[in-house]
N, C-alpha and C positions, 0 to 999 in steps of 0.2 A: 471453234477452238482448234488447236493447232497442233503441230506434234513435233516435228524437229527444226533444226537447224540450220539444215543444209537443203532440206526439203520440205517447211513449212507452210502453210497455206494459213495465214493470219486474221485471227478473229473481223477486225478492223473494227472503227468506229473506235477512235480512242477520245479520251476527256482523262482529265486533272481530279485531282482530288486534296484536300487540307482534312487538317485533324481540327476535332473543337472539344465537344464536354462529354465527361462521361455520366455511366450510369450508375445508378445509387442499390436499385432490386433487381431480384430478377427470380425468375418462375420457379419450381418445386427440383430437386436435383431428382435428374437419371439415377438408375440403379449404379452400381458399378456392374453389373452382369456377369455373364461367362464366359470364361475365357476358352479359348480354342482346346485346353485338356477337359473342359465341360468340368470345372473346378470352380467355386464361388472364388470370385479374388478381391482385397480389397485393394484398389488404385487410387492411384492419387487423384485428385477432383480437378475437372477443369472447366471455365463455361467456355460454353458453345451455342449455336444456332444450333435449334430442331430440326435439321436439314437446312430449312432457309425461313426468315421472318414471312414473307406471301404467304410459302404454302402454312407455315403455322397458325398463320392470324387469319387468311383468307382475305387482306388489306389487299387490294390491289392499288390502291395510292399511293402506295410506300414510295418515298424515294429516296436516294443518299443519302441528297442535305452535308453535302461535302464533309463525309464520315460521321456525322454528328451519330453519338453515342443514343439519343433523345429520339430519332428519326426512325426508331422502330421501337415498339411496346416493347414493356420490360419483360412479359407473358416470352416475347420469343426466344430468352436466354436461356436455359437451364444448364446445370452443373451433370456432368458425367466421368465414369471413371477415363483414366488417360493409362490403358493396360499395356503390359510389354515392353513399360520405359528399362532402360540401361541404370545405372546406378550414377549416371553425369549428373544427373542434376538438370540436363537440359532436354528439350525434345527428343531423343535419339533412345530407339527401341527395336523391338525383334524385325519388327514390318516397318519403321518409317525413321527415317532422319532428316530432321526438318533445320534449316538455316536460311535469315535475311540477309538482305543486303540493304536494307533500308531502316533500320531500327536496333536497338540491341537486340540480343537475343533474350528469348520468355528463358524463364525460371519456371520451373515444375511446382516450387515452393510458393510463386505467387500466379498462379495458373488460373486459379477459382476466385482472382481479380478481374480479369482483364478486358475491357468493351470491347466495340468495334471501334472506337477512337484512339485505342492502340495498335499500335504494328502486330506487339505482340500478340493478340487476338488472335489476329491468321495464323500464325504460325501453331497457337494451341490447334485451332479449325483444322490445319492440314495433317497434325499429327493424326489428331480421332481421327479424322475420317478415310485415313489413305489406312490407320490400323482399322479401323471399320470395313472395310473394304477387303481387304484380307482375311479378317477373321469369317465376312460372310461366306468368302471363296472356301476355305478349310471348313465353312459348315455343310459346305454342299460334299466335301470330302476330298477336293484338291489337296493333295498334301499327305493324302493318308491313302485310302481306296485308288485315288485315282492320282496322274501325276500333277506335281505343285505348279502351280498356276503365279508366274511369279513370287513365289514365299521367300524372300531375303528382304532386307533393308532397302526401302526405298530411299534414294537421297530426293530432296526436297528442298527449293528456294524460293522465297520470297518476295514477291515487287522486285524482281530480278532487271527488268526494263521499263519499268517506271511508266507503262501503256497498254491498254486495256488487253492483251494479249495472252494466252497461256499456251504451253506448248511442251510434251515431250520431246525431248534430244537423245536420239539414237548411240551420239556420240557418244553425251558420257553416261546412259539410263536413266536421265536425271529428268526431273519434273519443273517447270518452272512457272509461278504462279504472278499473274502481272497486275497493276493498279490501273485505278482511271474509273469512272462514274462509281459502282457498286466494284470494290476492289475483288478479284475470281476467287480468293481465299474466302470469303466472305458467303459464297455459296455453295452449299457442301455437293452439289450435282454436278458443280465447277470441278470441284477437288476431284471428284470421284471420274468425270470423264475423263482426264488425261491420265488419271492412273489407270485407267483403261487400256491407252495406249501402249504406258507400260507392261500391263499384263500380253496383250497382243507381241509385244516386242519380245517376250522373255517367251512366248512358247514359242514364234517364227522369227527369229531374229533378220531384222531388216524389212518386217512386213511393211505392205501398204506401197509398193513398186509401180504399182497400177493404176491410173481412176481407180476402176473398181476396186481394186483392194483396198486405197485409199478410202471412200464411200464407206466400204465395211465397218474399217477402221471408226469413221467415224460414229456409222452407226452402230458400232459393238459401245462406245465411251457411253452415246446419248442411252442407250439401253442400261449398261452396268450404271448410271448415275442413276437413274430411275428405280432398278430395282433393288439396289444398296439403303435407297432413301426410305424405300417401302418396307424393306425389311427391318430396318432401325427403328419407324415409327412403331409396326406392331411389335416387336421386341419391348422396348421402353415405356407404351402408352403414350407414344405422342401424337398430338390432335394433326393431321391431314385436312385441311379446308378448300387445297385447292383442286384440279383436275390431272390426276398420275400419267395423264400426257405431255403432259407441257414440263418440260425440259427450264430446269434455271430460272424459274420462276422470278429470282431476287435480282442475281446477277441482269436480267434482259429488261429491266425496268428502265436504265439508263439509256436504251438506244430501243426500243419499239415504242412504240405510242400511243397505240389501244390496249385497252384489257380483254383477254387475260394476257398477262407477258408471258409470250415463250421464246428461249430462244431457239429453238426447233421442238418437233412434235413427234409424239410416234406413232399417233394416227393418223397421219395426212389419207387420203386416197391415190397418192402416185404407184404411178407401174414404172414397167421398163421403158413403156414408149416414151414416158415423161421426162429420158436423164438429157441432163444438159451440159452434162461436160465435167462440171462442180460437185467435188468431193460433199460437201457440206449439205449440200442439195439432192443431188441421189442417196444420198446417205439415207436421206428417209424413206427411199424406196426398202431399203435392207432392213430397216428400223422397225419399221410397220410390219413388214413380215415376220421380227423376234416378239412385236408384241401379239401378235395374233397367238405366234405359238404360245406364248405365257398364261395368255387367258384360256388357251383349248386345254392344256395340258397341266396350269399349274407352277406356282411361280419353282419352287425347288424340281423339280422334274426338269419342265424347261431351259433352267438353268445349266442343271448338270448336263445337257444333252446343246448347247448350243458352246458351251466354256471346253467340252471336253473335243467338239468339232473343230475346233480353233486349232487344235494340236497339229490335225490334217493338212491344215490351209499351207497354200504353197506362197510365199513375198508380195508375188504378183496375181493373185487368185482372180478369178472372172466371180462374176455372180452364179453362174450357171454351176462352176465348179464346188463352188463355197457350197453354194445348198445342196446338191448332191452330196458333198460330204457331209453336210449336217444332217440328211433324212438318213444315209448308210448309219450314222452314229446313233438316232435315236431308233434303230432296228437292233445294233449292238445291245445297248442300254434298257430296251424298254419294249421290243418288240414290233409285231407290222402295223399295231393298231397308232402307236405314237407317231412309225415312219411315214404310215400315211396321212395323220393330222398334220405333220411335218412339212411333208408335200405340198400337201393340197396349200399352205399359207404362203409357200413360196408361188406357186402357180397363181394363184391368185395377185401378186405381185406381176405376170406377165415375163417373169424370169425363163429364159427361150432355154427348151433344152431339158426342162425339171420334170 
C-alpha cells in the first residue's frame, strides 16, 4: 500500500469490481464500548466486518464474487458502536471524517443497514476503524501521558481512483481508500495501515524521505494494522481464526493464490542482508523486528515504546538510527531490561550499527 501523491509506491495489481445482492442477517452486535474518557457511551450502531471476513470465519476460499453482499457468511458482520460522531448526521467525528466519491454519502441513521454491496459499507468500515485506531493510541496514553499521536480529524475518501490502490497524501493529510477485486475499505488492516502513515506524518512531518524510512513507514502501517485488529478482537470478543501474521487477510485474496492470503507478514526471517531496494519488501525486515518486540515485551508496553520512538525519527531515518532510537526510548519508559529485549530484536534483524 501506498502513501502519497507525489511520492507513492502503488499497491498494483488492480481489477474492477460491480455491486449485486445484499445481506439479509448478520452476527450478534459489538458492545458499544469505551470511549477514550473510560465513560460507557451509548453510539450509534453500525455493521462492520470483525476486522476482515478470513481472519473471522478462518474461510480461506472467500472471494469477492464481484462485491456480492452473499460472498461472505453472515457470522462475519456485526453491529458496533460508531463513537465520537459530530451532530452532521453523516460520518464525520472527533478522529475521522470520511467522504466518497463513488456513491452517496452513509447516513449514520441507516448505518446498521449497510452490506459490502454498498458503497456505503466502506465508508461506515473507515469511520470505526480509523476511530478505532485512535482510540487504541489514547489507550496506550498518546494524548494524555504522552504526546498525541495524530489525535485530530482524519479526512478520509472513498474509491477515490476507482483501482486497487490506497495511499496517504502528505499533501492534504488525507487518506485515500481505492476499489478493485476485495474493495481496501473492505478490510479493516487496510484501513488501519495507511492511517498509519498518517499517524507517522503527523509526528515527522514529511517522513519516509528515504528507502529506509520509507520501509519503516511501511512497516510501522503492517504492524499498527495487526495490532489494532488484535486489540479490537480481545476487546469485543471477537473469534481470530486466522494467523496474527498475516497482514490483510481479506483484501489479498484477490491477487495471491495460495493459502493462507497475506498481503505481507511480520514473521518472515529477513535481515539486513535481504533488502532489495523495495520499500514494501524491506519493510518486513523492520516489521519482524516490531513483532519480536511485542511478543517479548507485550503488546501495550511495546506499543507504547515503539509509537513514542517515532517522535525521534528524523524524515529520512536509516534503520540503524530508527532502532537506536527506539532501544534509548524503551530505557526512557521501561528501563535496561526492556532496552535490551529491544536490542537484541533489532540485532537479530542484522541492523549494522545496533
Amino acid at each position: 500500500m501506498s502513501r502519497r501523491t507525489a511520492r507513492r509506491t502503488p499497491r498494483g495489481l488492480l481489477a474492477t469490481a460491480i455491486a449485486t445482492v445484499a445481506l439479509a442477517t448478520l452476527a450478534a452486535p459489538a458492545s458499544a464500548g469505551v470511549g477514550t474518557t473510560g465513560a460507557q457511551t451509548a453510539a450509534p450502531q453500525g455493521r462492520i466486518f470483525m476486522v476482515n471476513p478470513v481472519q473471522s470465519s478462518g474461510d480461506q476460499t472467500l472471494t469477492d464474487d464481484k462485491d456480492s453482499a452473499t460472498a461472505v457468511p453472515a457470522s462475519a458482520y456485526t453491529l458496533a458502536g460508531l463513537r465520537n460522531l459530530d451532530a452532521s448526521g453523516g460520518l464525520s467525528g472527533r478522529w475521522a471524517t470520511v467522504r466518497s466519491n463513488t456513491g452517496a454519502a452513509a447516513k449514520v441513521a441507516d448505518a446498521a443497514g449497510y452490506d459490502r454491496h454498498d458503497d456505503q459499507f466502506e465508508q461506515v468500515m473507515a469511520y470505526f476503524w480509523v476511530n478505532e485506531a485512535q482510540e487504541y493510541l489514547q489507550s496506550l496514553g498518546f494524548g494524555s501521558e504522552l504526546p498525541g499521536a495524530n489525535d485530530r480529524a482524519q479526512p478520509v475518501r472513498i474509491d477515490q481512483w476507482g483501482a486497487d490502490n490506497s495511499f496517504f497524501t502528505d499533501k492534504k493529510a488525507e487518506i485515500r481508500y481505492g476499489k478493485g477485486g476485495v474493495d481496501d475499505a473492505e478490510d479493516a488492516e487496510v484501513i488501519v495501515h495507511e492511517y498509519g502513515h498518517a499517524v507517522h506524518n503527523a509526528q515527522v512531518p514529511g517522513f519516509g524521505t528515504s528507502e529506509e524510512a520509507g520501509s519503516i513507514g511501511e512497516a510501522w502501517g503492517d504492524y499498527l494494522a495487526v495490532s489494532v485488529g488484535a486489540y479490537a478482537d480481545a476487546k469485543y470478543g471477537w473469534p481470530r481464526r486466522t494467523d496474527l501474521a498475516c497482514v490483510a487477510d481479506w483484501d489479498s485474496v484477490s491477487y495471491t493464490a495460495t493459502a493462507p492470503h497475506c498481503l505481507r507478514r511480520l514473521d518472515t526471517d529477513k535481515t539486513y542482508a535481504d533488502k532489495v531496494g523495495e520499500v514494501h519488501a524491506d519493510g518486513e525486515i523492520w516489521s519482524r523486528a516490531l513483532f519480536d518486540i511485542r511478543n517479548a515485551l507485550g503488546a501495550r508496553t511495546a506499543d507504547r515504546v515503539i509509537v513514542d520512538a517515532q517522535f525521534g525519527f528524523a524524515p529520512d531515518t536509516s534503520f540503524k538510527d530508527a532502532a537506536l532510537t527506539t532501544v534509548a526510548t524503551a530505557q526512557k519508559l521501561y528501563g535496561k531490561s526492556a532496552a535490551d529485549t529491544v536490542r537484541k530484536a533489532f540485532q537479530a534483524r542484522g541492523i549494522p550499527g545496533v
